[in-house]
C-alpha positions in Angstrom: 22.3 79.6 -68.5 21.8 76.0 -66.9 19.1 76.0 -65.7 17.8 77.3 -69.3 19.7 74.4 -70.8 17.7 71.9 -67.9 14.5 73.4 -68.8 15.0 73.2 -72.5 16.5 69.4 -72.2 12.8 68.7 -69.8 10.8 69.7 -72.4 12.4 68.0 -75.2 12.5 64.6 -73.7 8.8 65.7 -72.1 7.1 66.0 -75.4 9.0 63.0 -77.1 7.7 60.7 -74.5 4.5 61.6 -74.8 4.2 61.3 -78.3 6.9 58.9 -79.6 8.8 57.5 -76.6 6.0 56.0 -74.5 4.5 53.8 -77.5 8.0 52.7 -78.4 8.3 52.0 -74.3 5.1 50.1 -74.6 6.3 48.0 -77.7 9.4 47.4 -76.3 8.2 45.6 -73.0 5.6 43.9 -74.9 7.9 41.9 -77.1 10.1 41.5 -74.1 7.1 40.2 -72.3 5.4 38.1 -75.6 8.9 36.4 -75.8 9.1 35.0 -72.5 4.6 34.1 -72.5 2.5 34.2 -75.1 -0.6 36.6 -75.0 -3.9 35.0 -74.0 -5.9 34.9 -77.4 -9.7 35.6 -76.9 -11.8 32.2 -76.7 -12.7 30.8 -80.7 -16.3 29.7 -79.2 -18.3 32.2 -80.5 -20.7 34.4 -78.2 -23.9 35.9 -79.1 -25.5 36.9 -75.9 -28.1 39.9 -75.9 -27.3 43.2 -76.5 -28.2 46.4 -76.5 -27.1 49.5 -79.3 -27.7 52.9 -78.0 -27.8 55.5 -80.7 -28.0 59.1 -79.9 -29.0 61.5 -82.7 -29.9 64.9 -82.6 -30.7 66.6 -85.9 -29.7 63.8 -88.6 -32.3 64.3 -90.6 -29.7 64.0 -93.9 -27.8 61.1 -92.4 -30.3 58.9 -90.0 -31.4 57.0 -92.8 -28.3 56.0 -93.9 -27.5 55.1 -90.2 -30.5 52.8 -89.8 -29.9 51.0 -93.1 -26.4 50.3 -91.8 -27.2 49.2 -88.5 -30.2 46.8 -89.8 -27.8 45.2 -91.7 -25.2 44.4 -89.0 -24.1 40.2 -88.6 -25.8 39.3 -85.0 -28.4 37.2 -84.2 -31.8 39.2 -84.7 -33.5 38.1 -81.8 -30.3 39.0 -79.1 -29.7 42.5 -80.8 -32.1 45.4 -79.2 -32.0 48.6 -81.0 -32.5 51.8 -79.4 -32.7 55.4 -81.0 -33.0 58.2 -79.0 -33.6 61.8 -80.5 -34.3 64.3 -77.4 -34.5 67.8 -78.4 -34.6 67.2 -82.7 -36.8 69.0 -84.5 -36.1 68.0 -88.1 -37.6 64.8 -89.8 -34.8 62.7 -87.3 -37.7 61.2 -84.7 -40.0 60.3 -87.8 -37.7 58.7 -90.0 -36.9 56.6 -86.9 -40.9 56.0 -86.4 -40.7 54.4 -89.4 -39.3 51.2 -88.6 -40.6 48.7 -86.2 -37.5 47.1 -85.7 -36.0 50.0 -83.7 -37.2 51.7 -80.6 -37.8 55.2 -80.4 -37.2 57.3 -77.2 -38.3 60.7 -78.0 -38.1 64.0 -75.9 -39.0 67.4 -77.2 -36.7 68.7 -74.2 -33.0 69.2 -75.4 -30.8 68.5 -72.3 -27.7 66.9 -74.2 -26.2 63.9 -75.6 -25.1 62.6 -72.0 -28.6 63.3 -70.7 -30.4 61.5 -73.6 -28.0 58.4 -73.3 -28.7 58.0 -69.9 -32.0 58.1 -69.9 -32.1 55.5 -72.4 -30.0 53.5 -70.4 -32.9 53.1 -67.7 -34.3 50.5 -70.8 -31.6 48.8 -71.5 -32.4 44.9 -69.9 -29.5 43.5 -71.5 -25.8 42.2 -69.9 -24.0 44.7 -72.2 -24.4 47.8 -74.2 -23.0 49.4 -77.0 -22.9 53.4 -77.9 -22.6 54.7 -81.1 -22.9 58.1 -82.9 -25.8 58.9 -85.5 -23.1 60.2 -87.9 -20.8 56.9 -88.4 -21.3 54.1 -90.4 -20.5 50.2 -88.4 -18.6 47.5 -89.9 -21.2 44.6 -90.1 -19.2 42.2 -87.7 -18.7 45.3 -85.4 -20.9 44.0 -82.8 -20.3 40.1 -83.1 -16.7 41.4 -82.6 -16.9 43.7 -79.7 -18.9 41.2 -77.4 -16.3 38.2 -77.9 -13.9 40.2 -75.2 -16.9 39.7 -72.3 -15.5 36.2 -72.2 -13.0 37.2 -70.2 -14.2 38.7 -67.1 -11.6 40.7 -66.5 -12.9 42.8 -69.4 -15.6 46.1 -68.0 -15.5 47.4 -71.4 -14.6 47.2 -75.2 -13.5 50.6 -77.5 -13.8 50.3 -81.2 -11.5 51.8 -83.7 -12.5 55.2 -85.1 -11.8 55.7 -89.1 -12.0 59.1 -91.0 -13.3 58.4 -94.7 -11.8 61.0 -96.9 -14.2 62.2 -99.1 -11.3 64.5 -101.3 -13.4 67.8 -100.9 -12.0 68.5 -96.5 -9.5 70.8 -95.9 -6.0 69.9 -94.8 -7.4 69.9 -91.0 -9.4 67.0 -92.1 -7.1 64.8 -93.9 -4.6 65.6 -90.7 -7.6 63.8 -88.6 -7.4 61.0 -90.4 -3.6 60.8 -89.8 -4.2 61.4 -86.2 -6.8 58.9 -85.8 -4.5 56.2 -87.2 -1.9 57.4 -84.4 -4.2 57.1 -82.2 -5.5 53.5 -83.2 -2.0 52.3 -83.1 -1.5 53.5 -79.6 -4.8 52.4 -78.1 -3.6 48.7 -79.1 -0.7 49.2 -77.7 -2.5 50.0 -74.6 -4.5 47.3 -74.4 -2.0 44.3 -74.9 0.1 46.5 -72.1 -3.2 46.3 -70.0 -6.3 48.7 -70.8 -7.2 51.1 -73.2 -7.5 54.4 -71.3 -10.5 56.2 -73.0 -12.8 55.4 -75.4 -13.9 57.4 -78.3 -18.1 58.0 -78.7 -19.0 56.8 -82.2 -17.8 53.2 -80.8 -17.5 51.3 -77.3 -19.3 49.5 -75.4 -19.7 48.5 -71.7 -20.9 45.6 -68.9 -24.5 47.4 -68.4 -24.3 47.0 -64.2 -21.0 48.7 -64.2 -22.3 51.9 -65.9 -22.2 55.0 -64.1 -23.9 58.3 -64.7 -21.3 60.7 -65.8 -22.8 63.4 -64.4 -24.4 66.6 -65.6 -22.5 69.1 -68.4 -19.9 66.6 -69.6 -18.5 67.3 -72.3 -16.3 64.0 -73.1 -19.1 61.5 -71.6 -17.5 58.1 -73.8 -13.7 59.0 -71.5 -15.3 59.6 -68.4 -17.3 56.5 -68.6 -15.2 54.0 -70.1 -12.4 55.1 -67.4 -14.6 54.7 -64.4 -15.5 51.1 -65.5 -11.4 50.5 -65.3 -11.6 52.2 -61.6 -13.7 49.7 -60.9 -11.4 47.2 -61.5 -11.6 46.3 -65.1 -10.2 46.6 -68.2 -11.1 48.3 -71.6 -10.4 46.1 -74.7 -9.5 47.4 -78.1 -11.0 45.6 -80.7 -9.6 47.0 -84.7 -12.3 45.0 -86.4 -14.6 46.7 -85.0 -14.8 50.4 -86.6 -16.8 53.3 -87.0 -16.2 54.9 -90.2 -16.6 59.0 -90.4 -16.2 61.5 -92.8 -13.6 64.4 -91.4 -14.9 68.0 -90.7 -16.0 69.8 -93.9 -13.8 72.9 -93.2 -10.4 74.3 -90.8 -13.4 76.1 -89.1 -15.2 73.5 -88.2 -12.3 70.9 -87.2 -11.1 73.8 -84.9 -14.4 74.4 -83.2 -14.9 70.2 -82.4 -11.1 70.5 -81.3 -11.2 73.1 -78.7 -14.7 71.3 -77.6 -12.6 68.1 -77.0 -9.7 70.1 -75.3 -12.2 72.0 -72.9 -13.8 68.5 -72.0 -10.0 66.9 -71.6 -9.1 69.0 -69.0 -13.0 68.8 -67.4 -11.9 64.8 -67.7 -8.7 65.7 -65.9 -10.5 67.4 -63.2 -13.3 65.1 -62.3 -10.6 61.7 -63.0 -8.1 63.4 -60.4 -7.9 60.1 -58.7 -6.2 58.7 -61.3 -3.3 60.7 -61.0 -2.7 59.0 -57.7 -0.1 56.3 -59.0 0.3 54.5 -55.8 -4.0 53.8 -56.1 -4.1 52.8 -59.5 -0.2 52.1 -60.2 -0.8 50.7 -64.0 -3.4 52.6 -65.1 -2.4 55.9 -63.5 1.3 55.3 -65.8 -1.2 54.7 -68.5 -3.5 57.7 -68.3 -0.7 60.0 -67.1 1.7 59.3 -69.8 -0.8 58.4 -73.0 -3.7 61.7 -71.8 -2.4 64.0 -69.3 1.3 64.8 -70.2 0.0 65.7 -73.9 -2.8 67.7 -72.7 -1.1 69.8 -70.1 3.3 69.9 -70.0 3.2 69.1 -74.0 1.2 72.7 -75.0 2.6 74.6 -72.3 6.7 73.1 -73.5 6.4 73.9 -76.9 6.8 77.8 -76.5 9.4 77.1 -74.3 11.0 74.8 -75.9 11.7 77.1 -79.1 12.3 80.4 -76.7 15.2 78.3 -74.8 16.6 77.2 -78.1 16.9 80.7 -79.8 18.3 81.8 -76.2 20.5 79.2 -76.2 22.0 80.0 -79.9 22.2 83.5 -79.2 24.4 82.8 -76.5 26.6 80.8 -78.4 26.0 77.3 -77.1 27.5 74.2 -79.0 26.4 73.9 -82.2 23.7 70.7 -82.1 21.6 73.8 -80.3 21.7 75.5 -83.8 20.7 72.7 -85.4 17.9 71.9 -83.4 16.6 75.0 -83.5 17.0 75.1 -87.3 15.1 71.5 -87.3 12.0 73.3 -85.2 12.0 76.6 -87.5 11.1 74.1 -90.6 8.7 72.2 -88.5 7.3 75.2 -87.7 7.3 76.8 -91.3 5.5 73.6 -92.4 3.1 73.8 -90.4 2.5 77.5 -91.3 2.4 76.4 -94.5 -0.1 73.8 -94.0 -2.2 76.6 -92.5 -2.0 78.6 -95.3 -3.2 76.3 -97.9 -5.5 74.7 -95.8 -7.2 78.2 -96.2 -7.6 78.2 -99.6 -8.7 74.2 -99.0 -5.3 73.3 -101.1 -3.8 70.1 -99.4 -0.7 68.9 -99.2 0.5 65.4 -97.6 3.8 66.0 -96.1 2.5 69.4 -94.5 -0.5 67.0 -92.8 1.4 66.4 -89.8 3.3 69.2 -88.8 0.3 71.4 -89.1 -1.9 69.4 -87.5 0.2 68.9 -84.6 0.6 72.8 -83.7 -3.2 72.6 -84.7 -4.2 70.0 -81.7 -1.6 72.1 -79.4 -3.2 75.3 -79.8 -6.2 74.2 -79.7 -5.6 73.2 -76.2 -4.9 76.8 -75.5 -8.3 77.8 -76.5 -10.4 74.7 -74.7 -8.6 75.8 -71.6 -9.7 79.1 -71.4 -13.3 77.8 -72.3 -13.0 75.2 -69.4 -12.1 78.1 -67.1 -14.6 80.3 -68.3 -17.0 77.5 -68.1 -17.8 78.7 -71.3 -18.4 75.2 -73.0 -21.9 74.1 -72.6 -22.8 70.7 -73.3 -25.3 71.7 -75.7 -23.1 72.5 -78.2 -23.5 73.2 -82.2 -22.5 70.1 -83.9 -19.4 70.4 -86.2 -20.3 69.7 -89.7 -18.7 66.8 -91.7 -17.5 66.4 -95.2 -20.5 65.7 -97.5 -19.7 61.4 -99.1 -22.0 59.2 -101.2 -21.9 55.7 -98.8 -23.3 52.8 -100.0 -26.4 50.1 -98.7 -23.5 49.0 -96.3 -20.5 50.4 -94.4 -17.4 50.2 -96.8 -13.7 48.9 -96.0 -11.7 51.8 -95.4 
């Protein structure tokens, strides 16, 4: 019975470090460190040099407009912002829509090979120091640019994430409005990250890079914004977070739909894993490796694969008449659970509730891991994959505050 106690106690204290304890660790030796020197701020001089805006789109026919409205609109100096659309593969009204404006430039492909393929080879016209990704499907924060590039000041900096925001539209199912909560998780460890010493992963609708450090991702990736924003901190530098810059995003229209862009993300996690192995070598890369490790791998690998244990130790563990607190616990996972299956439920019927958000979307992320696994192993999960749809929303001429 110990070493069913040991195991239960290691995943317990496992799965609260990932999630809870190592952003509290992070916050903690932050304001120990703040209170002995104060951060560096970036410089107030403010930098405009060139840059270059990559946007992939592939079928946006209903939304492209709306995307090049909101990027013609962005606060940078005309003449140092170069705009480049690239639509490989479409074959809606997404390449002509572009065609229409002069301001932009069109890279055009009938051959689909991909989203990594077509942002590579769009890199090969990028002339400028630094480059910025974004996805056809989000809407930019006019300063988002001006913002981003103020970090290259420091040259420590390889690379700068934005902050990703789910708009909720009020018609997406629970799975949706549980993004959004996740996102704002996420956002708030990601600065964390940063001020500790790099964020470790970007997300794709938002980052940006120091165009000589770019690196080919390779062919079939799945999560090609990670993979490249961690190779630039391999090399040596870090990735900034910057919150006022933002990519707003409706959430998936349906549970369907969340679940099949979910267990895409999982397959390409542990495809990241995989082909980032060097990170896990904490004696090469002592900072970042405690960084990637605790914030990415833990959560995608011991968290899914504890949670079953977890509850099967506990009910053990009652049933054998262990001290009491066991029975508690196990009564405290039970409701977690039960909301969770609750939030399932009525996330069926498209019928949301806001304290159910978390605890099924949670179990959600978790199981989803499950599936992306097999499809990793499988090799199932092609890189040409069938786009998730998003919540239908009314935006205006420009990008609203969230």
């Amino acid at each position: 019975m110990v070493w069913i106690k040991v195991l239960f106690v290691l995943g317990m204290a496992v799965t609260f470090y990932s999630y809870i304890g190592y952003g509290i660790l992070l916050w903690l030796w932050l304001k120990l460190r703040n209170f002995f020197k104060r951060p560096s701020a970036i410089p107030k001089a403010i930098y405009t040099p060139p840059v270059t805006l990559i946007v992939a789109a592939y079928n946006e026919e209903d939304f492209i407009q709306q995307k090049i409205e909101n990027t013609l609109s962005l606060q940078y100096p005309k003449e140092a912002l170069k705009l480049i659309f690239i639509t490989d593969g479409s074959t809606d009204a997404t390449p002509h829509i572009v065609g229409r404006y002069p301001q932009l430039q069109l890279l055009h492909s009938d051959a689909r090979k991909g989203k990594v393929a077509a942002m590579h080879r769009a890199m090969a016209f990028v002339k400028t120091p630094y480059v910025i990704f974004s996805d056809a499907n989000t809407l930019l924060n006019k300063e988002s640019v001006l913002n981003i590039v103020q970090h290259y000041q420091n040259p420590g900096v390889g690379g700068v994430a934005g902050e990703k925001k789910i708009m909720q539209s009020g018609g997406e199912a629970a799975a949706g409005a549980g993004e959004g909560l996740y996102w704002k998780y996420e956002s708030a460890l990601k600065k964390l990250d940063w001020q500790f010493y790099s964020v470790v992963g970007a997300a794709g609708e938002l980052f940006s890079i120091r165009t000589a450090l770019y690196e080919y991702p390779g062919d079939n990736i799945l999560l090609d914004d990670f993979i490249i924003s961690l190779r630039v901190c391999q090399k040596g530098y870090r990735v900034a977070y910057e919150a006022d810059a933002f990519a707003l995003e409706t959430a998936s229209s349906s549970i369907k739909e969340e679940q099949k862009r979910k267990i895409r993300i999982s397959a390409g996690g542990f495809q990241s894993m995989y082909l980032l192995r060097d990170l896990l070598n904490i004696f090469k890369y002592p900072v970042l490796s405690f960084q990637y490790i605790s914030h990415r791998v833990l959560r995608w690998t011991l968290c899914p694969l504890f949670l079953p244990i977890i509850l099967l130790c506990n009910i053990i563990l009652v049933a054998s008449g262990s001290s009491f607190i066991y029975t508690l616990i196990l009564l405290a996972q039970l409701l977690f659970y039960g909301l969770a299956l609750a939030g399932w439920l009525l996330s069926l019927k498209n019928k949301k509730v806001s304290f159910l958000y978390a605890p099924y979307y949670f179990v959600f992320i978790n199981v989803s891991l499950y599936f992306g696994l097999i499809r990793f192993l499988n090799g199932r999960q092609t890189v040409l994959w069938e786009k998730a749809a998003r919540a239908k929303y009314t935006v205006p001429e420009t990008a609203p505050e969230p």
